[in-house]
C-alpha positions as CSV (number, residue, x, y, z in Angstrom):
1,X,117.7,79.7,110.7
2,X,115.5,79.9,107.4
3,X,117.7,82.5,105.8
4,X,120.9,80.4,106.9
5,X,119.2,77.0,105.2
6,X,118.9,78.7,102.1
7,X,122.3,80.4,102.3
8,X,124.3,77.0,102.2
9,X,121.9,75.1,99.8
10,X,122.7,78.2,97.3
11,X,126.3,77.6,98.1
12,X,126.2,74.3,97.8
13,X,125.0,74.4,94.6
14,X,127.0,76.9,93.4
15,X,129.8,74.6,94.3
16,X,128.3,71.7,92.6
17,X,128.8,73.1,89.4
18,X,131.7,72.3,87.4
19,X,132.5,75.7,85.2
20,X,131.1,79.2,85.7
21,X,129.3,80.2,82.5
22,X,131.6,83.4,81.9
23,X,134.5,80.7,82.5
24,X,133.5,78.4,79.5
25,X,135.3,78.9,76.0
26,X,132.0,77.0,74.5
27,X,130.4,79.7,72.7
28,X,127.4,80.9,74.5
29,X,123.7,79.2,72.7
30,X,122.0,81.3,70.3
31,X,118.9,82.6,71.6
32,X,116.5,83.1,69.0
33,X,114.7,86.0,70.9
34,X,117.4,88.1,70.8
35,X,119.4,90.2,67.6
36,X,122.5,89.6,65.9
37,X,124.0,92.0,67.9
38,X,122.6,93.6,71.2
39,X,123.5,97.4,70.8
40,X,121.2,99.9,69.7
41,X,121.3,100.6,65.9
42,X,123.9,98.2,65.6
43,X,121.9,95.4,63.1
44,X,121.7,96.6,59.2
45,X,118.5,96.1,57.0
46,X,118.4,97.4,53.9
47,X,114.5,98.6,53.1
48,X,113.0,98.9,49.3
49,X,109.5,100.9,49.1
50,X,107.4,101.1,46.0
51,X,103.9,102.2,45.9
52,X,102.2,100.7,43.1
53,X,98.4,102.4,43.5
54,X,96.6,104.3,45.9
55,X,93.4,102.5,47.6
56,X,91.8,105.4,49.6
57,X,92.9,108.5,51.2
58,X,90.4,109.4,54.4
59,X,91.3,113.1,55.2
60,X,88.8,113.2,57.9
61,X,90.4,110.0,59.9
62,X,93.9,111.0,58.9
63,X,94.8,107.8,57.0
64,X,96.2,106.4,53.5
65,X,95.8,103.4,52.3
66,X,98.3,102.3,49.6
67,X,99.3,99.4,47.7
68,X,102.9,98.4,47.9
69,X,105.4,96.0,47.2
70,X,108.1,96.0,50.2
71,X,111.6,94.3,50.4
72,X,113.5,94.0,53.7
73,X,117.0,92.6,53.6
74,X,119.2,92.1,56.8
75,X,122.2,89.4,57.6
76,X,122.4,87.2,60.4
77,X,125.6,85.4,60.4
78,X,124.8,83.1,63.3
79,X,122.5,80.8,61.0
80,X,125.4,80.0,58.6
81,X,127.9,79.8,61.3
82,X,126.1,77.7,63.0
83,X,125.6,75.2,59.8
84,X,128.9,75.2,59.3
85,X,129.4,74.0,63.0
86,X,127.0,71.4,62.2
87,X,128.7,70.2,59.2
88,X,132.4,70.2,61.4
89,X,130.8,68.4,64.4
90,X,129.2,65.9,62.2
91,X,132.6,65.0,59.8
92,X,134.6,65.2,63.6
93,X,132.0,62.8,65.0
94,X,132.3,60.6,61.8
95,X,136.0,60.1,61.9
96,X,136.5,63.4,59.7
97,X,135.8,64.7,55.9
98,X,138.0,64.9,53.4
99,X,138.1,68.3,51.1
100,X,135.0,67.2,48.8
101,X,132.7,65.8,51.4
102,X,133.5,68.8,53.6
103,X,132.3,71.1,50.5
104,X,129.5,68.5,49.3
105,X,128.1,69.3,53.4
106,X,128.4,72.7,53.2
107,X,126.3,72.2,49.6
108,X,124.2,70.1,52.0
109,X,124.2,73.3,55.4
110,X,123.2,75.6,52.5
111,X,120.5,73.7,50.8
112,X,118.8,73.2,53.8
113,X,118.8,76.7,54.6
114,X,117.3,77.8,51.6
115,X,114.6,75.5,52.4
116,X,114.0,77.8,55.7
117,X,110.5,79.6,53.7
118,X,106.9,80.8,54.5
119,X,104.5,82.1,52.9
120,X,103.4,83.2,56.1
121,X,105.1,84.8,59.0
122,X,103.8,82.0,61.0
123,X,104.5,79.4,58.7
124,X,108.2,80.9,58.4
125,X,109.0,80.6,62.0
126,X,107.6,77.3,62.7
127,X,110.8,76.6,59.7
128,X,113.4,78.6,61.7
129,X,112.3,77.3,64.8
130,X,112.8,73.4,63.5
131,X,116.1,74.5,62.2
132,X,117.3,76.1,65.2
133,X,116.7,73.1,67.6
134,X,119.0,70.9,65.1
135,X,121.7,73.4,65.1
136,X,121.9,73.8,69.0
137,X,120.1,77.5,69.2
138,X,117.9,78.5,72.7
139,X,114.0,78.1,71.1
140,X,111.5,80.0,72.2
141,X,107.9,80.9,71.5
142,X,109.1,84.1,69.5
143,X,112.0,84.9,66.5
144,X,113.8,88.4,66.7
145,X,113.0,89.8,63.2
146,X,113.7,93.7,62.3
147,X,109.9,93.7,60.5
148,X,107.9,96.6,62.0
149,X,104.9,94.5,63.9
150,X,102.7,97.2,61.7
151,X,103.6,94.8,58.9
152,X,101.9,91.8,59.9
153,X,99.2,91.0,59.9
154,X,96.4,92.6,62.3
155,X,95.2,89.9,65.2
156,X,95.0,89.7,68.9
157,X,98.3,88.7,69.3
158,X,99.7,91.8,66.7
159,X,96.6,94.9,67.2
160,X,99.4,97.3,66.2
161,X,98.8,95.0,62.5
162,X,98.0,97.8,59.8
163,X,98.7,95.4,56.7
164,X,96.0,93.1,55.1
165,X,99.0,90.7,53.6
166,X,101.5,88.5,55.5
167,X,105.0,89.1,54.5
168,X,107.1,86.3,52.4
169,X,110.0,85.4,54.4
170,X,113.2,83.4,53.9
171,X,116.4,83.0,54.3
172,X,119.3,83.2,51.4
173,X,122.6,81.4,52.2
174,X,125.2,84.7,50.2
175,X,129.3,85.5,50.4
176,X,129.2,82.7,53.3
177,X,126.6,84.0,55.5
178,X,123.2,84.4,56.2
179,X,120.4,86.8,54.6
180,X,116.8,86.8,55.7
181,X,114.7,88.5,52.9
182,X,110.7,89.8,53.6
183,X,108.9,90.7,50.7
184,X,105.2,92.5,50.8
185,X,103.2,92.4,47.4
186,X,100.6,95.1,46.4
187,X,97.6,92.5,46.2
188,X,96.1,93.9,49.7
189,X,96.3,97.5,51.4
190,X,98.4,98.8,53.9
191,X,97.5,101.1,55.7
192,X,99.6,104.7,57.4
193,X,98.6,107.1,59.8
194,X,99.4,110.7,58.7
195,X,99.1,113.9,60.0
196,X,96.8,116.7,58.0
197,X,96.3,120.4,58.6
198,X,93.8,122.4,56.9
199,X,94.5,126.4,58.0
200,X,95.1,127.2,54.4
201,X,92.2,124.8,53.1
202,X,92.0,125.0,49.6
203,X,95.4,126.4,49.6
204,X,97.0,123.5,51.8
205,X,99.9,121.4,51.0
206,X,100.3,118.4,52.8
207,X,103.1,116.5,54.0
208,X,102.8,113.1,54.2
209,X,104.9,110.4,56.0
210,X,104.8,106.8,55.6
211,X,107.1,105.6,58.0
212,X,108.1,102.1,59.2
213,X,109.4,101.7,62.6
214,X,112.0,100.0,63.7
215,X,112.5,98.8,67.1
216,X,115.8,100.0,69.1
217,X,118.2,96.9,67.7
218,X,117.6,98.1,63.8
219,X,119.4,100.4,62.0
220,X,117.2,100.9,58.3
221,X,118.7,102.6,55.3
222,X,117.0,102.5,51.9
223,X,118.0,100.9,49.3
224,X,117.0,101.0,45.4
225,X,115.3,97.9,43.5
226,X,115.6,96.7,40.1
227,X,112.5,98.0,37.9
228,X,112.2,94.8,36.2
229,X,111.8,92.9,39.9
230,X,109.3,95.2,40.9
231,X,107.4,94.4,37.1
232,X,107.6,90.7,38.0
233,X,106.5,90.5,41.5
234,X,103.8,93.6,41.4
235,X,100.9,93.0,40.2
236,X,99.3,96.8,40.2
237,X,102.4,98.6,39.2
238,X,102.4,100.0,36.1
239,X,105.7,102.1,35.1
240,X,107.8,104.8,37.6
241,X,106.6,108.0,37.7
242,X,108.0,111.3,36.4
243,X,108.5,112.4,40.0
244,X,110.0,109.7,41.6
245,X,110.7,106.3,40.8
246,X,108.9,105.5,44.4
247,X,105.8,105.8,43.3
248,X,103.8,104.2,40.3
249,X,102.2,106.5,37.6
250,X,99.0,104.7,38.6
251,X,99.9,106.1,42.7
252,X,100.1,109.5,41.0
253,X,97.0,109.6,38.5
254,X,95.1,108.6,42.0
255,X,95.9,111.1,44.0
256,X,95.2,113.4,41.0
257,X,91.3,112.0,41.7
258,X,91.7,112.1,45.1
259,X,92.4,116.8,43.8
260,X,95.8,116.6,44.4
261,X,99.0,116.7,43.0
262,X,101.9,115.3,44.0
263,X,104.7,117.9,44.3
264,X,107.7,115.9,45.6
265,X,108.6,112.5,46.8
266,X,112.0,112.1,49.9
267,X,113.2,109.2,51.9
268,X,114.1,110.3,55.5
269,X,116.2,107.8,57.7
270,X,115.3,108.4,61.1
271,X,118.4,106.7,63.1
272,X,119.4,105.6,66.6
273,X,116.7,107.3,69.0
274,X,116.0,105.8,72.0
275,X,113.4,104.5,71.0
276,X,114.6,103.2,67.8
277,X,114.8,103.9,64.4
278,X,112.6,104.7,61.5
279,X,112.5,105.1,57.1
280,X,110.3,107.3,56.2
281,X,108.7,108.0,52.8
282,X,107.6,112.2,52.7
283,X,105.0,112.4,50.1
284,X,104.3,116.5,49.2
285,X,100.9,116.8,47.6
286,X,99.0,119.8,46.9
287,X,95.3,120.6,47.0
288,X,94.0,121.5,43.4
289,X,92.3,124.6,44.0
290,X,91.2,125.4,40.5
291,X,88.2,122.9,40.7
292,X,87.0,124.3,44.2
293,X,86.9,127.9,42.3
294,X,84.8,126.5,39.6
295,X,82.2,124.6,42.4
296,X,82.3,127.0,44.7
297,X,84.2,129.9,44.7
298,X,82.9,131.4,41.4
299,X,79.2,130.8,42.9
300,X,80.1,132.5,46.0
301,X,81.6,135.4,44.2
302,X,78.7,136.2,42.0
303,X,76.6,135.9,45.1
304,X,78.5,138.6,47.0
305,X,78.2,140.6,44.2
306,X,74.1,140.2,43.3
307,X,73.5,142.6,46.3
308,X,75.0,145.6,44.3
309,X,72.8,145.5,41.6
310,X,70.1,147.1,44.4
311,X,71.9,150.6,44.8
312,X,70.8,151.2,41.2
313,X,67.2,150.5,41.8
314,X,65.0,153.7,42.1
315,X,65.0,154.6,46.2
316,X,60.9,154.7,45.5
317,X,61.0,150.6,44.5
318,X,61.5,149.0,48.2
319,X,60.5,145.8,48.1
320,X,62.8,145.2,44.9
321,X,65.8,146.6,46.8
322,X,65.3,144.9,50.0
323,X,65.0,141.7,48.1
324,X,68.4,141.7,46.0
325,X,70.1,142.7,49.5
326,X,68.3,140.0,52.0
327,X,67.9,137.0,50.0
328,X,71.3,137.1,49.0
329,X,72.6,137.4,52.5
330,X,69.9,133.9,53.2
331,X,71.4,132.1,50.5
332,X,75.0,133.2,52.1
333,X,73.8,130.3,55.1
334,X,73.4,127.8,52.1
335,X,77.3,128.0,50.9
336,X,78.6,128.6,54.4
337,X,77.5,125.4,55.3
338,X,78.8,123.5,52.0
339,X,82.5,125.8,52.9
340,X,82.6,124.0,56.2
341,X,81.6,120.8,54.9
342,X,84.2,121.1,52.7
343,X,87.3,120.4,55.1
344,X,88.1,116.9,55.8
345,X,88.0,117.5,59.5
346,X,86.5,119.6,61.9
347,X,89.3,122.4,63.6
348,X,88.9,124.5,66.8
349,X,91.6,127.0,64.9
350,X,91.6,129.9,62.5
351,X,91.4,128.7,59.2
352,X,91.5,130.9,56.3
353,X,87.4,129.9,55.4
354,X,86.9,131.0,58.1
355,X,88.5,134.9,57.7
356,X,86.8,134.2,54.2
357,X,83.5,133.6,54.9
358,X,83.5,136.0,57.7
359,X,85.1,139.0,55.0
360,X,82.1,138.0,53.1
361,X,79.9,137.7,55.1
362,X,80.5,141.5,56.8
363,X,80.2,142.9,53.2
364,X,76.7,141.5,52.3
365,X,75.2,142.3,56.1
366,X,76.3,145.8,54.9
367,X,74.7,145.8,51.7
368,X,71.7,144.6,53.9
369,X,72.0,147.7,55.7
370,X,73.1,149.8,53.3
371,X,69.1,149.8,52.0
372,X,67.5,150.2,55.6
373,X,69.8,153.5,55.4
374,X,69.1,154.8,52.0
375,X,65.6,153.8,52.9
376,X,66.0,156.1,56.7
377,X,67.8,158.9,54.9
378,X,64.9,159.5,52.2
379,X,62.1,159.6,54.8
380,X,64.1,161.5,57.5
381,X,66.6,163.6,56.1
382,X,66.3,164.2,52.3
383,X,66.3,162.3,49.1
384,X,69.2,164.0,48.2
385,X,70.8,162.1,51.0
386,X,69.6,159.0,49.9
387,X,71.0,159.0,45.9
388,X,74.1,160.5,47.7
389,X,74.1,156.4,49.7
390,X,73.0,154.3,47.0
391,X,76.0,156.8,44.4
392,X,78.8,156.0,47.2
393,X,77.4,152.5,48.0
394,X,78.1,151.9,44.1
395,X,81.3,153.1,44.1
396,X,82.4,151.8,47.4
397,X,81.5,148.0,47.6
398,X,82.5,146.3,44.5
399,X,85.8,148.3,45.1
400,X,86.1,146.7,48.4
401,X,84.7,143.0,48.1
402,X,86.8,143.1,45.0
403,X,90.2,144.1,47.2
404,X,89.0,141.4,50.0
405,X,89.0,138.6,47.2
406,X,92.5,139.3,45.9
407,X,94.0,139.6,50.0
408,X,92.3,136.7,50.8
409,X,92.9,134.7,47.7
410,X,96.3,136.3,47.5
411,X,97.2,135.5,51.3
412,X,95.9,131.9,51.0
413,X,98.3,131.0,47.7
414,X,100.9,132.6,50.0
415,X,100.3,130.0,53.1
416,X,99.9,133.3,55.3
417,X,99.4,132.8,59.2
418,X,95.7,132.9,59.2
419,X,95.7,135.4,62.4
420,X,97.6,138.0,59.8
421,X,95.0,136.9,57.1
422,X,92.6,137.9,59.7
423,X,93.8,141.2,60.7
424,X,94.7,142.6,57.7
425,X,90.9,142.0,56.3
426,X,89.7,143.5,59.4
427,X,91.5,146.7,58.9
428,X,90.7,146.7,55.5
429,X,86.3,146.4,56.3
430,X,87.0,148.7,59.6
431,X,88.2,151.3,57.7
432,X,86.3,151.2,54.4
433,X,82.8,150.9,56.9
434,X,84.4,153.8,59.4
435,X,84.7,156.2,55.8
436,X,81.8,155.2,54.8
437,X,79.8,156.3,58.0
438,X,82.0,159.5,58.3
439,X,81.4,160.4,54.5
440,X,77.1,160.2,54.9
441,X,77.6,161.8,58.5
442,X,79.4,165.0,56.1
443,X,77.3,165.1,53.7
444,X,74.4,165.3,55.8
445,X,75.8,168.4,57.7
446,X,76.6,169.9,54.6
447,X,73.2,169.3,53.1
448,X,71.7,172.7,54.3
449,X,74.3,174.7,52.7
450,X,74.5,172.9,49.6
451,X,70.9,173.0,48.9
452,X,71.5,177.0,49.7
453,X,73.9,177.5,47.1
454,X,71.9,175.7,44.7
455,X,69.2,177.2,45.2
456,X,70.7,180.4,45.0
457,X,72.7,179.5,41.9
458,X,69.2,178.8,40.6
459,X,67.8,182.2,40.8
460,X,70.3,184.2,40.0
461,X,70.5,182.8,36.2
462,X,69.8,184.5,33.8
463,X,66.9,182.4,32.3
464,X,65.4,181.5,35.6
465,X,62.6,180.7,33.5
466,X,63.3,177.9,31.6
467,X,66.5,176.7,33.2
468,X,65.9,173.3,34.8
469,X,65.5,173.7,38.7
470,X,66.3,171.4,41.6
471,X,62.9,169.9,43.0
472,X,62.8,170.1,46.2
473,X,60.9,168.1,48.8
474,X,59.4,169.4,52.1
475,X,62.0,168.0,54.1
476,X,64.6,169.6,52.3
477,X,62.7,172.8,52.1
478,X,62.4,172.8,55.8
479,X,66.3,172.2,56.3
480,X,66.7,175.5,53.5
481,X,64.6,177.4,55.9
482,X,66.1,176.2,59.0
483,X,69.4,177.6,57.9
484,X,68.2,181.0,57.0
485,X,66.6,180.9,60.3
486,X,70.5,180.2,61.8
487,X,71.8,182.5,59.6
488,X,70.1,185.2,61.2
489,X,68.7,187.7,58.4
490,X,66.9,190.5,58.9
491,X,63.3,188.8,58.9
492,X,64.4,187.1,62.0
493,X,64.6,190.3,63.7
494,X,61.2,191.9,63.0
């Protein structure tokens, strides 16, 4: 019975009604919530960037701060249409206009629309708002604009607010329609998230992108601004750069302080997604390496190196030896830690410091151990053994820290993977410390047999006498004597 009440009142009502709304040939009432037009990408604005200076870049939180001056243009022909209704309801109303008072009203629609202004967003729609209730428009609480809501300000009503100045909006009355205009000036930051990666750190380039979003309505396309606008309204911009007449020769000289330099400036338009569309400024800048080399780098070398100068130290002078080797390899901790501190921001990835630092750090934990072995083959085997470590180790390891450098440095300039980076510099110290061991391990087995010869060699001259002799230890005696004992002379039979 319920469901049967409500079924006639509905009808009833229905009834009641003089026209259906689809029936009417009154234009349907603006409503100020919704576009010009309701399809996607379907309502132009035309967007103008410049970037007058740069406030702060923070690599470690991804994020740029700039200062800019922004224009947004778009039409909206319903404003003017709807003065001119005004004006033709008011002359109909009044018994009709002739030519000039129809013009002088239409003087009259326009002035009033020019005086649609804020200097705040909010201030700008309270205007719109009063002019739309006089003009018959549906008012609400909100104004469809195409401005990104990351370019007003940031409060509770706007968190997504990344701009510390409220745009200038108004309307222009132009070729009998309707233009809003929003303009941005560089006295405050705004603020863009970017995206950093540091596996080639020093070596990395970066691609920046400073991207206003649109919602689904918008369809943005850049457009170019007068220099001499852009010099009345800025007040940090200086003169267009070499590289693009985006950014400000100020933007560029700070992002030379900030070590890099900018390599190329492009504007990407980003169209009819789903979920809308975007302009995108792509800054290229690249890390300035050569300062890195003079802070660290060069100091970092010459520490690798320092190590070497122990494998011409007597074998007799330990503690001299050991020391060269093993305080190195401590003060290798020191600039490990300043490398890592280095990079902007912490990565659970390959990076080419780290095949770096670990190349480097292989090499002097060799050179460590290089002396413990010198230092085992003198007192076990022979000291003939040991100059033969500390002549090879001389030869050997400036050779190959000074190939690791150039791979490394080489396959950093070349924004190698970092895995191949890797590999290759493991092959390289898995092979050079596998030739190395298999070179002493040689040597050693051919000790007996050389020392033979010499000795031999020795006594058969001619002027055994004076001729100068090999000196030979005890432990190299003994291995003489063990291989006449192996040779199996006569002696051994008696």
């Amino acid at each position: 019975m319920l469901r049967a009440a409500w079924y006639f009142l509905g009808a009833a009502l229905v009834a009641a009604q003089s026209t259906r709304p689809w029936d009417s040939t009154e234009p349907f009432p603006v409503d100020t919530r919704m576009p010009p037009f309701g399809e996607r990408a379907s309502n132009p604005v035309k967007v103008s960037i410049r970037l007058s200076d740069l406030a702060s870049f923070d690599e470690a939180n991804e994020r740029l701060a700039v200062y800019a001056v922004v224009f947004l243009e778009w039409p909206d022909q319903r404003w003017f249409n709807a003065s001119v209704k005004l004006v033709n309801d008011i002359c109909t109303s009044s018994g009709g206009c002739s030519t000039e008072d129809f013009q002088r009203a239409l003087q009259w629609g326009e002035g009033w629309i020019k005086g649609i202004f804020g200097q705040t967003a909010n201030s700008f729609f309270r205007a719109v708002r009063s002019f739309g209730e006089n003009v018959g428009f549906v008012i609400s609480e909100d104004v469809w604009t195409p401005i990104p809501p990351h370019l007003f300000l940031k409060t509770s009503n706007n968190p997504l607010g990344k701009t510390e100045f409220d745009p200038v909006i108004y309307m222009v009355p132009k070729n009998s329609s309707t233009f809003f205009e929003a303009v941005w000036l560089d006295r405050a930051r705004t603020f863009f998230d970017v995206i950093l990666s540091y596996e080639h750190f020093p070596f990395d380039q970066q691609s920046l992108d400073l991207c206003l979003n649109f919602d689904y309505f918008t369809l943005p396309a850049h457009a170019s601004v007068s220099e001499d606008l852009v010099k009345r309204l800025a007040e940090r911009w200086d003169s267009a750069s070499d590289i693009s007449s985006i950014l400000s020769s100020k933007f560029v000289a700070g992002m030379e302080g900030q070590g890099f330099e900018v390599v190329s400036v492009d504007v990407r338009e980003k169209v009819a997604s789903e979920m809308g569309s975007a302009l995108c400024i792509n800054i290229k800048i690249q890390r300035r390496v050569s300062i890195l080399i003079l802070r660290f780098f060069w100091p970092l070398t010459a520490l690798l190196f320092i190590p070497f100068a122990g494998f011409f130290i007597p074998i007799e002078l330990v503690m001299p030896r050991v020391a060269t080797g093993f305080i190195s390899f401590l003060s290798l901790q020191v600039f490990r830690t300043m490398a890592y501190t280095m990079i902007p921001k912490k990565s659970s990835s390959l990076l080419w410091m780290d095949v770096t630092m670990f190349s480097v750090t292989v090499i002097m934990f060799a050179s460590v151990l290089e002396n413990v072995l010198a230092q085992a083959m003198r007192a076990n085997v022979s000291s003939l053994a040991a100059r033969y470590v500390d002549n090879l180790s001389r030869v050997t390891f400036p050779l190959v820290a000074t190939l690791m450098l150039m791979i490394v440095f080489f396959m950093g300039g070349a924004k190698a993977d970092a895995m191949l980076n890797f590999t290759v510099c493991l092959l390289l110290l898995s092979f050079w410390l596998l030739g190395f061991a298999t070179a002493v391990v040689v040597y050693v087995r051919r000790l007996p047999h050389m020392l033979m010869k010499t000795l031999v060699k020795q006594i058969v001259h001619t002027d055994f006498r004076y001729a100068s002799v090999l000196s030979m230890d005890q432990k190299e005696l003994t291995l003489v004597f063990k291989q006449l004992d192996a040779a199996g002379l006569p002696w051994n039979k008696v």
